[in-house]
C-alpha positions, 0 to 999 in steps of 0.5 A: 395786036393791030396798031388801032387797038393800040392807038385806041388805048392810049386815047382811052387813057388819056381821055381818063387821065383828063377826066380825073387829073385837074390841069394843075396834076397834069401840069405837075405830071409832065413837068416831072417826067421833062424833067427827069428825062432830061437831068440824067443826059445833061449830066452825062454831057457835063460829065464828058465834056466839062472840067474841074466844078463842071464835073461835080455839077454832072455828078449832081444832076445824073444823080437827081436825074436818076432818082427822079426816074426811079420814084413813080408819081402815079401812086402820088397822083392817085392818091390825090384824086382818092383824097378829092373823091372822098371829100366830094362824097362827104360834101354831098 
């Protein structure tokens, strides 16, 4: 597979992301995703390098960041757009 095609893809995707995500969703998307990808090392730093409550506060945030890893949005995320598709084909 050439790095084109590749590269071509992914914009082909990100462009059908921006036409059917409003800029609320994709804000939501990215913020879930920052988010997640950062709980779980902040917890592990805590877990390592902190003591007595700091450790409880590790535990508690590899454990949400853990989860928060483990549970998919798109299936959110389309079900939204098939909500909004469906009310604009009853508007009309």
């Amino acid at each position: 597979m050439r790095l084109g095609n590749i590269r071509s893809g992914l914009s082909r995707g990100r462009e059908e992301c921006r036409r059917v995500l409003t800029r609320g969703e994709r804000v939501f998307a990215w913020s879930y995703t920052v988010l997640a990808s950062l709980l779980a090392p902040v917890g592990v730093v805590l877990l390592i390098m902190g003591s007595g409550a700091a450790h409880g506060v590790g535990i508690a945030l590899l454990v949400v960041g853990l989860l928060a890893m483990a549970v998919p949005i798109s299936p959110f995320l389309r079900a939204r757009v098939r909500r909004r598709e469906t009310r604009a084909d009853r508007r009309q």
